[in-house]
Backbone as ProteinMPNN parsed JSONL, in Angstrom:
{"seq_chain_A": "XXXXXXXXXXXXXXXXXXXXXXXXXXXXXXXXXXXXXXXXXXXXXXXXXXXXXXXXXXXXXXXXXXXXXXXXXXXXXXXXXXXXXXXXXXXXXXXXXXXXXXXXXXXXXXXXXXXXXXXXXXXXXXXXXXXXXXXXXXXXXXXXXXXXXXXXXXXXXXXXXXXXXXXX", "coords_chain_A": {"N_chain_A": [[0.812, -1.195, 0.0], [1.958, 0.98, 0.372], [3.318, 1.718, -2.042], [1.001, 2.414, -3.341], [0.062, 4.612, -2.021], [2.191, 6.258, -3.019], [2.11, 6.821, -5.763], [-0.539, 7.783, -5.665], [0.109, 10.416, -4.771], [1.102, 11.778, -7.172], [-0.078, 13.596, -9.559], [-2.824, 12.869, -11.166], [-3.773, 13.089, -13.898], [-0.766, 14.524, -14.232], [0.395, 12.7, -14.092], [-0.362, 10.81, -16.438], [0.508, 12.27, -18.678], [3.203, 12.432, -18.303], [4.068, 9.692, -18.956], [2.625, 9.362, -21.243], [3.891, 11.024, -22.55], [6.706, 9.642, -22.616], [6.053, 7.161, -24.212], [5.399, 5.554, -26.894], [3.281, 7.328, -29.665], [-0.516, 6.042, -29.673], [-3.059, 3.985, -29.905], [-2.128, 1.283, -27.689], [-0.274, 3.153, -25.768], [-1.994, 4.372, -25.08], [-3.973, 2.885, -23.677], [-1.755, 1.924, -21.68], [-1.144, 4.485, -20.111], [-3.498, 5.034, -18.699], [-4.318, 2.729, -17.094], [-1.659, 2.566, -15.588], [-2.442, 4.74, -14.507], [-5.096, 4.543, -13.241], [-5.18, 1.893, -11.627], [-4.7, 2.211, -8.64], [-6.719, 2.74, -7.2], [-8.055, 0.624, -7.223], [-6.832, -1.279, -5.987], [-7.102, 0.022, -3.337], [-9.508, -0.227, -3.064], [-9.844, -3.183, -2.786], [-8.465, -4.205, -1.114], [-9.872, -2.652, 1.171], [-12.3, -3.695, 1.149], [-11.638, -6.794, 1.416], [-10.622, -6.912, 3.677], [-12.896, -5.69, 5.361], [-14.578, -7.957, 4.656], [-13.513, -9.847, 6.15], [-13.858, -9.85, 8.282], [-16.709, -10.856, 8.889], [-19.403, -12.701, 9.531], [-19.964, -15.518, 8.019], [-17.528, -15.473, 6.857], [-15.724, -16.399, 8.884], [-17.165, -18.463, 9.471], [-16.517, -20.378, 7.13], [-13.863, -20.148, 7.756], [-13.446, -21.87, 10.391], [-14.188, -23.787, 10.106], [-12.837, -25.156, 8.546], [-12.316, -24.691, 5.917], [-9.338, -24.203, 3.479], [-7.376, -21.152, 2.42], [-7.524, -20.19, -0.109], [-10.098, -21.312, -0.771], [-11.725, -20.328, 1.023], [-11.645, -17.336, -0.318], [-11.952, -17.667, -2.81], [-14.41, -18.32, -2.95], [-16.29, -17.082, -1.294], [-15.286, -14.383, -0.877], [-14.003, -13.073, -3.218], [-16.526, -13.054, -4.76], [-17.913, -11.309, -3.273], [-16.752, -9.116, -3.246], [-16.399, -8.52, -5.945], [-18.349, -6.574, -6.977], [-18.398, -4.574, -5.983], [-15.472, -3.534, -7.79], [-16.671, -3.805, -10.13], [-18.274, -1.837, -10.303], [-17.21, 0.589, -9.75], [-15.121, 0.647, -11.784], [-17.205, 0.929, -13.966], [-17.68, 3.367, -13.359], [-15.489, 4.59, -13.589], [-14.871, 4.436, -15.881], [-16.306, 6.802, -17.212], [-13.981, 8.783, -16.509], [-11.899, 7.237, -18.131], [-12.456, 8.332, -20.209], [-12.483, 10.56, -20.439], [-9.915, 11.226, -20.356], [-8.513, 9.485, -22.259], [-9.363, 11.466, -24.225], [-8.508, 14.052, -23.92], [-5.194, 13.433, -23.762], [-5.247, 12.709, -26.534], [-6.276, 14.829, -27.709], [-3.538, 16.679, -26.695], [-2.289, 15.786, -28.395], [-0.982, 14.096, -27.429], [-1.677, 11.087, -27.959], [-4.008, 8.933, -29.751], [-3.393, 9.478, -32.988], [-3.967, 11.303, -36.415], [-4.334, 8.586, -39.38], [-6.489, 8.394, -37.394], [-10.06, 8.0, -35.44], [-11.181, 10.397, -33.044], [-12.335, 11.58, -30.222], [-11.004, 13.162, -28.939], [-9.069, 14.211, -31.083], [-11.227, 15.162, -33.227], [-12.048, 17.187, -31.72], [-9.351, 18.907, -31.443], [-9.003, 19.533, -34.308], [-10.9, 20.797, -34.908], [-10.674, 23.165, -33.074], [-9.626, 25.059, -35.017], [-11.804, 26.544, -36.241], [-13.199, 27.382, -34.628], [-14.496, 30.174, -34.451], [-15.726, 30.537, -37.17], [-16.85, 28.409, -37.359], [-18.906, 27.013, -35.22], [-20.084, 24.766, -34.493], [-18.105, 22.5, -34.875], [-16.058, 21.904, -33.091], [-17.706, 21.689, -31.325], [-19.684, 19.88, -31.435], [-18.494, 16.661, -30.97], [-17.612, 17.207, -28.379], [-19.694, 17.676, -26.729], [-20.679, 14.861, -27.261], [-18.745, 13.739, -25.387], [-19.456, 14.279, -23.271], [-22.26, 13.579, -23.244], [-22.058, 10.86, -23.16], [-20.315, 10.251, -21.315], [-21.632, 11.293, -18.938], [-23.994, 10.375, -19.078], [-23.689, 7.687, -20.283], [-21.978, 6.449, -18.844], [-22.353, 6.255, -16.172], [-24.941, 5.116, -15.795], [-24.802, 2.227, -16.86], [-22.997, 1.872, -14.919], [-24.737, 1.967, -12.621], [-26.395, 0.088, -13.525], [-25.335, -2.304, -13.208], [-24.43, -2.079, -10.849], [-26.925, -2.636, -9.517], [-27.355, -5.258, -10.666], [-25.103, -7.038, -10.061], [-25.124, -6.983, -6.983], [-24.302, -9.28, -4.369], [-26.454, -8.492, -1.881], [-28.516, -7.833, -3.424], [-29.753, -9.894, -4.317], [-31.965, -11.52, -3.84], [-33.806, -10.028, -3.704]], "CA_chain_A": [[0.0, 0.0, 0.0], [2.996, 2.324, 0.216], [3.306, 1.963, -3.385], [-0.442, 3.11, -3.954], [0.119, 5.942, -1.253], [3.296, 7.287, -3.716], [1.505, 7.727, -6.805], [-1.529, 8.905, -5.16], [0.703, 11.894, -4.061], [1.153, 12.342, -7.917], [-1.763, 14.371, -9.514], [-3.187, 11.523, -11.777], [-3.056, 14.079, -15.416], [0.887, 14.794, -14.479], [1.519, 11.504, -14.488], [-0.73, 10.311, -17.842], [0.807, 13.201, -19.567], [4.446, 12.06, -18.176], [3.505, 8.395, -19.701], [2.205, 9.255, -22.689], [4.842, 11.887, -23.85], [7.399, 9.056, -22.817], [6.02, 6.315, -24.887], [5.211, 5.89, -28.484], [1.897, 7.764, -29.671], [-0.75, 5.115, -30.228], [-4.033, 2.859, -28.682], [-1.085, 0.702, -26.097], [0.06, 3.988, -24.924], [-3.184, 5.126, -23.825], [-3.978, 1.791, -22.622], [-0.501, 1.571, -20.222], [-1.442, 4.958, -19.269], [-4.93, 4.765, -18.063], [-4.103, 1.116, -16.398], [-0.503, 3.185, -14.944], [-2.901, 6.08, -13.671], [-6.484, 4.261, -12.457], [-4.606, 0.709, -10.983], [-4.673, 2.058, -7.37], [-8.176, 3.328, -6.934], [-8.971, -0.595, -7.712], [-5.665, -1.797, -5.061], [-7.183, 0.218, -2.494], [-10.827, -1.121, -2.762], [-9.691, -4.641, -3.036], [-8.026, -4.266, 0.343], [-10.057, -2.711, 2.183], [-13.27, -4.676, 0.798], [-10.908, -7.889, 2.014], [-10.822, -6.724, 5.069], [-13.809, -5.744, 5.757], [-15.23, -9.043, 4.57], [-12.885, -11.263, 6.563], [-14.809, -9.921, 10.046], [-18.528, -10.969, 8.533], [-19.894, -14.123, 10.36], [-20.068, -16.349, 6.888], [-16.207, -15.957, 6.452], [-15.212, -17.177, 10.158], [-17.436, -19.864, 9.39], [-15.709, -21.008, 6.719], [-12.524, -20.704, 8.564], [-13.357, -22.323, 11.685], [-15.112, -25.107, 9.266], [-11.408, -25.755, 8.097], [-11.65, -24.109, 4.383], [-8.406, -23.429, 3.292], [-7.802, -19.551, 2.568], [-7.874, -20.08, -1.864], [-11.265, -21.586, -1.135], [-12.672, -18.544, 1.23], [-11.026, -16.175, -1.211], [-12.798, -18.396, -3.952], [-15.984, -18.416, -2.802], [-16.511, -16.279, -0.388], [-14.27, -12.787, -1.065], [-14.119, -12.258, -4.724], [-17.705, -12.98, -4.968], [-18.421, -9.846, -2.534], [-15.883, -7.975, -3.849], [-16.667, -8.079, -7.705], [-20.138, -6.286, -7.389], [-17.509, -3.085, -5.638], [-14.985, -2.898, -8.289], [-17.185, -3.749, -11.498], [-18.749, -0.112, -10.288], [-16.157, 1.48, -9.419], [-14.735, 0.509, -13.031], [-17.689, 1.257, -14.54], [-17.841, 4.978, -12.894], [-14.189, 4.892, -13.959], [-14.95, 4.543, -17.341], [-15.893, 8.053, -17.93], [-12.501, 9.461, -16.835], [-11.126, 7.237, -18.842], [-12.836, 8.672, -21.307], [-11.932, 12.344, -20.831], [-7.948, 11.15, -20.072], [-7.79, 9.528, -23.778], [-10.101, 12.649, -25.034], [-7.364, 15.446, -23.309], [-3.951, 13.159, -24.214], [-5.351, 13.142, -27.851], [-6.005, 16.696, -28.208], [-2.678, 17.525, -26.208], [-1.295, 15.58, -29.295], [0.114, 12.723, -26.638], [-3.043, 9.687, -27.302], [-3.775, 8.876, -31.278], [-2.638, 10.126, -34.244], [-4.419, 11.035, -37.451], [-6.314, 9.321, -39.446], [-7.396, 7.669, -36.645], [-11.112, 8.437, -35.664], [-11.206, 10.247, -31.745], [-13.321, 13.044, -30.45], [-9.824, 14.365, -28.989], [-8.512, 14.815, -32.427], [-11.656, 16.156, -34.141], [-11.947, 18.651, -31.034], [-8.823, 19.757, -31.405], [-9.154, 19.794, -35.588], [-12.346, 22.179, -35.162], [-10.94, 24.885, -32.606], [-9.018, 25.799, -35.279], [-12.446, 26.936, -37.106], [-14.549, 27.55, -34.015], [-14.967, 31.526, -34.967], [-16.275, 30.471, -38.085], [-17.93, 27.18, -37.495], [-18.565, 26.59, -34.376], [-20.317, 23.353, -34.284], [-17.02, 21.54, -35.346], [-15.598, 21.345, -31.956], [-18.841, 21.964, -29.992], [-20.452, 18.815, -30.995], [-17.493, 16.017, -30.551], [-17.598, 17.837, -26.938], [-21.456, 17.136, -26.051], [-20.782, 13.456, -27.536], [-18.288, 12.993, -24.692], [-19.977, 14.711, -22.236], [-23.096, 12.998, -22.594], [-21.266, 9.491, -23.321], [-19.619, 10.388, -19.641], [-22.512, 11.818, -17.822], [-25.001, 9.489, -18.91], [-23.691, 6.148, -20.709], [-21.029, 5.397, -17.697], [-23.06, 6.278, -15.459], [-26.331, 4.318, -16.137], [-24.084, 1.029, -16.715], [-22.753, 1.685, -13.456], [-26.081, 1.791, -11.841], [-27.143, -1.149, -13.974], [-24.332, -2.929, -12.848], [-24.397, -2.692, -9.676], [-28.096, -3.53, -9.514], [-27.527, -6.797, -10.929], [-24.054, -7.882, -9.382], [-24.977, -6.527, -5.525], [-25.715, -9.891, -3.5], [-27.147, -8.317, -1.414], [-30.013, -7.211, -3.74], [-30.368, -10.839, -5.26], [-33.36, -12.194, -3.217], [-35.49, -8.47, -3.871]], "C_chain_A": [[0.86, 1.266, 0.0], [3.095, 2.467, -1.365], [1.908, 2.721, -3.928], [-0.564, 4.666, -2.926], [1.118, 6.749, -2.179], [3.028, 7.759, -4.733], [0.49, 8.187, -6.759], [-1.361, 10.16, -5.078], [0.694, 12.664, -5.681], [0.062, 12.913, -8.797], [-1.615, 12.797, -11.027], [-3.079, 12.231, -13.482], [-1.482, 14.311, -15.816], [1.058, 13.434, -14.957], [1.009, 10.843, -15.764], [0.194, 11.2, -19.008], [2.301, 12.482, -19.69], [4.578, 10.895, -18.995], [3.495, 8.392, -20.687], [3.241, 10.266, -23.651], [6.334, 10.374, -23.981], [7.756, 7.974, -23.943], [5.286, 6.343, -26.158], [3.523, 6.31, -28.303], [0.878, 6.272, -29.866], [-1.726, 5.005, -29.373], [-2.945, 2.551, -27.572], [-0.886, 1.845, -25.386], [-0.881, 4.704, -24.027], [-4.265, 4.33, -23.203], [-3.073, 1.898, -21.348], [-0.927, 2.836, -19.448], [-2.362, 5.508, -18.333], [-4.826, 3.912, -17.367], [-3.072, 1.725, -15.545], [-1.628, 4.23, -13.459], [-4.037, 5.518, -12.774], [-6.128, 3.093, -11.309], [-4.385, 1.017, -9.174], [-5.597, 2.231, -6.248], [-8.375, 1.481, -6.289], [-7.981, -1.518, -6.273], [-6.315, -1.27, -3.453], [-8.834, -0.206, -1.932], [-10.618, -2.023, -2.447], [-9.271, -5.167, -1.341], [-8.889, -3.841, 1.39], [-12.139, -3.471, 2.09], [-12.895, -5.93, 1.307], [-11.438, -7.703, 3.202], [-12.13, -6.871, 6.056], [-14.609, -6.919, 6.024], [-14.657, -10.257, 5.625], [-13.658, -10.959, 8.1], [-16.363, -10.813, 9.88], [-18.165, -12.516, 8.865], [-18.994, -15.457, 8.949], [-18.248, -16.372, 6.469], [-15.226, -16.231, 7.697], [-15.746, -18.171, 10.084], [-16.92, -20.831, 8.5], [-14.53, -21.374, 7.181], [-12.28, -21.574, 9.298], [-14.302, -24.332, 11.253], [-13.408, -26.082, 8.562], [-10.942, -25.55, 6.725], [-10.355, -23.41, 4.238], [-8.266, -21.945, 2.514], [-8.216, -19.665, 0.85], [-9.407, -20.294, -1.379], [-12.085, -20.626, -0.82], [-12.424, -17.301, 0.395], [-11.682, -16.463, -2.709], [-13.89, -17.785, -4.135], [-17.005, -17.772, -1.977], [-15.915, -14.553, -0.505], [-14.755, -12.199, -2.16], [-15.444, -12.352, -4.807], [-18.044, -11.688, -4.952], [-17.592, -8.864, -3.392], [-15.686, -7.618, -5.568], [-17.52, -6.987, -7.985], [-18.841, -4.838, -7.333], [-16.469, -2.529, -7.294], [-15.534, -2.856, -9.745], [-17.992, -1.976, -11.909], [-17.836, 0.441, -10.65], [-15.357, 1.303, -11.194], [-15.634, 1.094, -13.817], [-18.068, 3.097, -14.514], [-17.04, 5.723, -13.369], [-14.302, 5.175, -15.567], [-15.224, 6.289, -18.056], [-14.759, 8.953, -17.83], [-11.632, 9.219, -17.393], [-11.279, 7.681, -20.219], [-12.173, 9.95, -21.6], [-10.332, 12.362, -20.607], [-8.224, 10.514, -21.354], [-8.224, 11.142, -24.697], [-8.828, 13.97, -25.053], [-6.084, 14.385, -23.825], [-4.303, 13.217, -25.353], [-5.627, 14.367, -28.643], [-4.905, 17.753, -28.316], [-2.029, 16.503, -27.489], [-0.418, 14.117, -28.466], [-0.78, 10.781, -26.727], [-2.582, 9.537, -28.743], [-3.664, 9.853, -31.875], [-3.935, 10.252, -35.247], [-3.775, 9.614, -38.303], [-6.673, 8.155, -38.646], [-8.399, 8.135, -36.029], [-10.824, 8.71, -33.789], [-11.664, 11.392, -31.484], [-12.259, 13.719, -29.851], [-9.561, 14.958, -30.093], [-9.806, 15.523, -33.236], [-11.917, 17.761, -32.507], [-10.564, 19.423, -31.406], [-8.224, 20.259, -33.015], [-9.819, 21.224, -35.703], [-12.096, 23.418, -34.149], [-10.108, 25.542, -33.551], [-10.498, 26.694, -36.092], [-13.822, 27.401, -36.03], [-15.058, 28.93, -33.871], [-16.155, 31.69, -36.209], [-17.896, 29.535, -38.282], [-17.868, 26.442, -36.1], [-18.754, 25.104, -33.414], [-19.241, 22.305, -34.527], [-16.33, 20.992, -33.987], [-16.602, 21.095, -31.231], [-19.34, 20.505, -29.928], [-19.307, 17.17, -30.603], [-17.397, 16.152, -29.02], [-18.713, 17.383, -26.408], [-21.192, 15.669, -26.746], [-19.721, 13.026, -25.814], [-18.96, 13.185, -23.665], [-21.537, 13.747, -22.12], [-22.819, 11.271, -22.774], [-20.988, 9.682, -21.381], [-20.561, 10.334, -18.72], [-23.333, 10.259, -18.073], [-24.663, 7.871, -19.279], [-23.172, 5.45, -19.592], [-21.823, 5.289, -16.858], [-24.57, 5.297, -14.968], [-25.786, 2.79, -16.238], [-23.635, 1.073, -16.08], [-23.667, 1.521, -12.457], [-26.611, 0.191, -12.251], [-26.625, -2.564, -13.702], [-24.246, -3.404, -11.613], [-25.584, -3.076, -8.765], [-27.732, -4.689, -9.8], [-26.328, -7.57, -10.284], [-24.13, -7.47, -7.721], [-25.799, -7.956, -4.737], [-26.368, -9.609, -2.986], [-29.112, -8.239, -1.707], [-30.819, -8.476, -4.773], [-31.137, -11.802, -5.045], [-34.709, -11.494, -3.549], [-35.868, -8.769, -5.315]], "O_chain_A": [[0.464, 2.383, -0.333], [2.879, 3.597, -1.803], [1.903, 3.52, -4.864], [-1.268, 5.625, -3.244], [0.936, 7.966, -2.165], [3.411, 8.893, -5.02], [0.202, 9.032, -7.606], [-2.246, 11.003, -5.226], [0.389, 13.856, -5.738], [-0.995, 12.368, -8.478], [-0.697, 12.136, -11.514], [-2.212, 11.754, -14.216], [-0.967, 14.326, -16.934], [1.687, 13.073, -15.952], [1.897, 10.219, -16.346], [0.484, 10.712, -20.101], [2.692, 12.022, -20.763], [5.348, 11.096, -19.934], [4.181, 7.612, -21.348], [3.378, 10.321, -24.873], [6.863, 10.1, -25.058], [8.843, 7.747, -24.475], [4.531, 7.292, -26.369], [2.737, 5.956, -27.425], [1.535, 5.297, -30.23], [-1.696, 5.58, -28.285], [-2.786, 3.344, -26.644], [-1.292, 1.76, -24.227], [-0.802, 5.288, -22.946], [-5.173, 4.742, -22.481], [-3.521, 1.952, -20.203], [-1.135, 2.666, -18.246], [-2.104, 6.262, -17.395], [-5.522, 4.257, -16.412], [-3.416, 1.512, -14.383], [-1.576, 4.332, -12.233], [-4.055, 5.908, -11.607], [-6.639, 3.206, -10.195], [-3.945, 0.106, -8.473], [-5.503, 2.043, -5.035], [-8.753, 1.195, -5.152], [-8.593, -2.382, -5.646], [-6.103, -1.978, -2.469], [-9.215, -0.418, -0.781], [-11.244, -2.195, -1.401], [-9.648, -6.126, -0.668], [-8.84, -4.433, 2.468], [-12.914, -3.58, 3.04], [-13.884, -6.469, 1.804], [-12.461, -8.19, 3.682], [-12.39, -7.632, 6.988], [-15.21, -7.122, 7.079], [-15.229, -11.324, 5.845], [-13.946, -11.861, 8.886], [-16.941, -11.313, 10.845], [-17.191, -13.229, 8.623], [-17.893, -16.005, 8.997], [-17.804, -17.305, 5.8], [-14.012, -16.277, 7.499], [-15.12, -19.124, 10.548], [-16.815, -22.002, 8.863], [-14.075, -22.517, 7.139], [-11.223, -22.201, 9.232], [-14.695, -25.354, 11.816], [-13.164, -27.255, 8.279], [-9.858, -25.892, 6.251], [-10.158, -22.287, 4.704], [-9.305, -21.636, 1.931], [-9.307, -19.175, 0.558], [-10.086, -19.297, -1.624], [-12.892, -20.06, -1.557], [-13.12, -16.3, 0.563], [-11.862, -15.598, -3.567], [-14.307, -17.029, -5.012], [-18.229, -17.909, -1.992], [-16.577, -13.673, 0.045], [-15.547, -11.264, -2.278], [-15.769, -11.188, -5.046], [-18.363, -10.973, -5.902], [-18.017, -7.953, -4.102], [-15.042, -6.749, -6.155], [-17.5, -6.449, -9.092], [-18.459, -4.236, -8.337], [-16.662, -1.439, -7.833], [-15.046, -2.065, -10.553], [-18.183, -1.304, -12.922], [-17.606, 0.795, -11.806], [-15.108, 2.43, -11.623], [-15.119, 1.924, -14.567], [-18.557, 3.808, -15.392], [-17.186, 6.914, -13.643], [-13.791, 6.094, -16.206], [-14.63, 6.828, -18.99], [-14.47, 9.756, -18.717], [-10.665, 9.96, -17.567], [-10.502, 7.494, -21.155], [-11.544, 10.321, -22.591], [-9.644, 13.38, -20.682], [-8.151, 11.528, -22.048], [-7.545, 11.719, -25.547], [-8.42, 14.604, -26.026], [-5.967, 14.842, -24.962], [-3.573, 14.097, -25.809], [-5.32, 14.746, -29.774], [-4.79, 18.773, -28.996], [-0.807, 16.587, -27.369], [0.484, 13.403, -28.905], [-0.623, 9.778, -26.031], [-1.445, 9.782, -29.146], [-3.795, 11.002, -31.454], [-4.888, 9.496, -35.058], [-2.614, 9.396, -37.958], [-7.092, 7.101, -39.124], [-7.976, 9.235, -35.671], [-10.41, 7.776, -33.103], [-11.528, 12.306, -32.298], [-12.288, 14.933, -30.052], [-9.763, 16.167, -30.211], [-9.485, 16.487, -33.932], [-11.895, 18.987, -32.614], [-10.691, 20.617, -31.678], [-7.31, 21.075, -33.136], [-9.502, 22.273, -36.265], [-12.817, 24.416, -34.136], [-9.707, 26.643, -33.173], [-10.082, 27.718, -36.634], [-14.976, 27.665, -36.366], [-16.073, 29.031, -33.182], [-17.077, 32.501, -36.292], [-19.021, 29.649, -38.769], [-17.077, 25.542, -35.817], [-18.199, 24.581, -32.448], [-19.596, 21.14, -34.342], [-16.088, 19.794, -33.834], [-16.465, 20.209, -30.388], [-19.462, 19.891, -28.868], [-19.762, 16.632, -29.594], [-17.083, 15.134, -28.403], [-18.596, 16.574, -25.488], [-22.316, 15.219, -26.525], [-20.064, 12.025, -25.184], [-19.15, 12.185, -22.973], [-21.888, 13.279, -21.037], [-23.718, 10.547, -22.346], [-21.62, 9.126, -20.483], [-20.515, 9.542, -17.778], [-23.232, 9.268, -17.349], [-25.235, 6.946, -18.702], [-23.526, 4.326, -19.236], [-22.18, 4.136, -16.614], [-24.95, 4.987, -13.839], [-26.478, 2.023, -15.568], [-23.259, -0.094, -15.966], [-23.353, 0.923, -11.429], [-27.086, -0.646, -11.483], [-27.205, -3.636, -13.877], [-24.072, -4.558, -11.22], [-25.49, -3.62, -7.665], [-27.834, -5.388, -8.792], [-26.54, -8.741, -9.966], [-23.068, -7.67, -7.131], [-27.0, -8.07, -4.492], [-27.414, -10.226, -3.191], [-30.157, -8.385, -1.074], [-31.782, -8.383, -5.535], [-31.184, -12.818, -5.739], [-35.884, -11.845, -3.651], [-36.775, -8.139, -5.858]]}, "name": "protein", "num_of_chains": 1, "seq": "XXXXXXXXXXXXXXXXXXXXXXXXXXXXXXXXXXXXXXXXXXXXXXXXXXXXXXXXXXXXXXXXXXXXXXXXXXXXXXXXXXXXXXXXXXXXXXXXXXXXXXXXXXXXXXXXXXXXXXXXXXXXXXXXXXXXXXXXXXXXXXXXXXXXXXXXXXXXXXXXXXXXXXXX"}
């Protein structure tokens, strides 16, 4: 967890930017640095979702039943702990949206002619005096992609994977 406390300290944009100017332009690069930048959000759920779970009745009973730890961690842990980070991923999803959107505008994500609403935003401010729908709408596609698509598959998500809610 010291490792997820050290790049916490770093603002999460410095360090995609740092990433992505380092390594070749491209999709991988703004894979490694989305996976580089989000990977501790998901380290620090995981742990303390563990935790939490290892006090609850149903996983002393396994223990004290003689399940070895793979099997409570089997069948008992990850279970609970999927419903948490499939959200939390899915919530994630719109920043990873606006971190490839901003490294491809700043010129550090894809390249032409590859198709990305970074690159036509930052095609159309050269014309947004003239024409200003060129950047404007690429902009309301992410925005309501963000606001509403992640969002709503994060809700829908964690309706259907929350044991808790799979008797109602």
């Amino acid at each position: 967890m010291r490792l997820v406390d050290i790049q916490l300290s770093v603002p999460a944009i410095l360090l995609a930017v740092l990433v992505a100017a380092v390594l070749a332009r491209g999709l991988l690069t703004i894979v490694v640095t989305i996976t580089l930048t989000f990977w501790t959000l998901y380290a620090r759920i995981a742990r303390a979702e563990t935790l939490g779970l290892g006090a609850h009745e149903f996983v002393l009973a396994a223990v004290a039943s003689g399940a070895h730890s793979g099997r409570v961690l089997r069948q008992h842990i990850l279970p609970n702990l999927l419903n948490s980070i499939v959200v939390v991923a899915t919530l994630q999803l719109g920043q990873a949206i606006l971190f490839e959107s901003a490294l491809t505008f700043l010129g550090l994500g894809l390249q032409p002619p590859a198709n990305a609403w970074g690159l036509m935003i930052a095609d159309g401010r050269l014309y947004l005096s003239t024409a200003w729908w060129v950047p404007t709408f690429p902009g309301l596609a992410i925005m309501v992609t963000v606001l509403v698509g992640a969002n709503l598959l994060g809700d829908w998500l964690h309706d259907r994977l929350d044991p808790r809610l799979a008797g109602a």
